[in-house]
Every structure is written in structure tokens, then in C-alpha cells.
C-alpha positions in Angstrom: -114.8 -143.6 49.2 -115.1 -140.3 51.3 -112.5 -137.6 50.3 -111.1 -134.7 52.7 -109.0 -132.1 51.5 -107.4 -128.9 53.5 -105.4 -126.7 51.2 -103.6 -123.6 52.6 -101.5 -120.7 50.8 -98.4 -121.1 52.9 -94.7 -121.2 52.0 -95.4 -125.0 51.5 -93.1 -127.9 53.1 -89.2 -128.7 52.3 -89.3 -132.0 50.0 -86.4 -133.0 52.4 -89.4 -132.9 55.3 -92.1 -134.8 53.6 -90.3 -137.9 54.0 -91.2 -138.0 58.0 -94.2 -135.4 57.7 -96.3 -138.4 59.1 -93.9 -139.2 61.9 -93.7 -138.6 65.6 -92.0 -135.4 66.7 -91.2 -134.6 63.2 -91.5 -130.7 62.5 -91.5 -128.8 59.6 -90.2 -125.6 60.2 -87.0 -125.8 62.9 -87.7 -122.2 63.8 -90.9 -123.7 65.9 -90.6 -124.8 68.9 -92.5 -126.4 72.2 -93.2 -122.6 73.3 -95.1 -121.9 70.4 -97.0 -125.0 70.8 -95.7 -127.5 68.1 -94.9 -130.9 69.6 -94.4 -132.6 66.3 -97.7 -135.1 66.7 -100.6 -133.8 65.2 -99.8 -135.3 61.8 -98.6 -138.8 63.0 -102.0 -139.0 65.4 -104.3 -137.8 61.7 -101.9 -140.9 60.1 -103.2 -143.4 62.8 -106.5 -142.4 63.0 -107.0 -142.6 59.2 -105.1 -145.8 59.4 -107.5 -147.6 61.7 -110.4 -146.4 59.5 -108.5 -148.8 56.6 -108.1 -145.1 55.2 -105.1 -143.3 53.6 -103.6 -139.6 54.3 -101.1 -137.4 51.6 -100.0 -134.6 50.9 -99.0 -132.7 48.5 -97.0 -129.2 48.6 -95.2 -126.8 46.4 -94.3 -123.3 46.7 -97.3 -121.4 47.7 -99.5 -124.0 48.0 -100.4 -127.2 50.1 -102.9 -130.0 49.9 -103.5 -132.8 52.8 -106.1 -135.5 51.5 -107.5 -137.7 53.6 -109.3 -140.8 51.7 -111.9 -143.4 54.0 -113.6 -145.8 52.8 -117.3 -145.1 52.1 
């Protein structure tokens, strides 16, 4: 298996938000909107691409701190 992590400093994500991270149009922070570029995808195309690679995508997040993995199969 082939492991990709991204981890950033941030403010971290809302547990109420982690729920639909990984679906269309789903946003994180309400105070973004289309004008600042955010159309809610990015995450939900990473999910399907992973997905057709049989892989899996997660994340984990906490104040200060945020960890996507991305797992594919070797």
C-alpha cells in the first residue's frame, strides 16, 4: 500500500462538517464563497478518484491541526 498524507496548521474543520467533508458542494467554512473560488468539489472529485484506484481517503482534524491521508493500493 502507497500512503499520502497533507497536514496543515489551520483552525482545523467543525466535527459537525466532517460528516459531508467528502461530498459535493459541501464547504467548510460558510464565510467562503463562489467569489473566492470555493465550489465545494475538490474533496468529493479526491474521494472518486481514490475510489476508482480501489483506494481509501480520511481525514483527521483537531484544533490546530489537520491530516488528509490518502491510502492506494501498492
Amino acid at each position: 500500500r502507497v500512503r499520502v498524507t497533507v497536514t496543515d496548521d489551520g483552525p482545523g474543520i467543525d466535527p459537525a462538517v466532517r460528516a459531508t467533508l467528502f461530498e459535493r458542494f459541501a464547504r467548510g467554512d460558510a464565510s467562503r464563497s463562489r467569489r473566492a473560488g470555493s465550489t465545494g468539489l475538490g474533496l468529493a472529485i479526491v474521494k472518486a478518484v481514490v475510489a476508482a484506484h480501489r483506494g481509501t481517503v480520511d481525514v483527521e482534524s483537531e484544533p490546530g491541526r489537520t491530516v488528509f491521508a490518502v491510502d492506494l493500493p501498492a
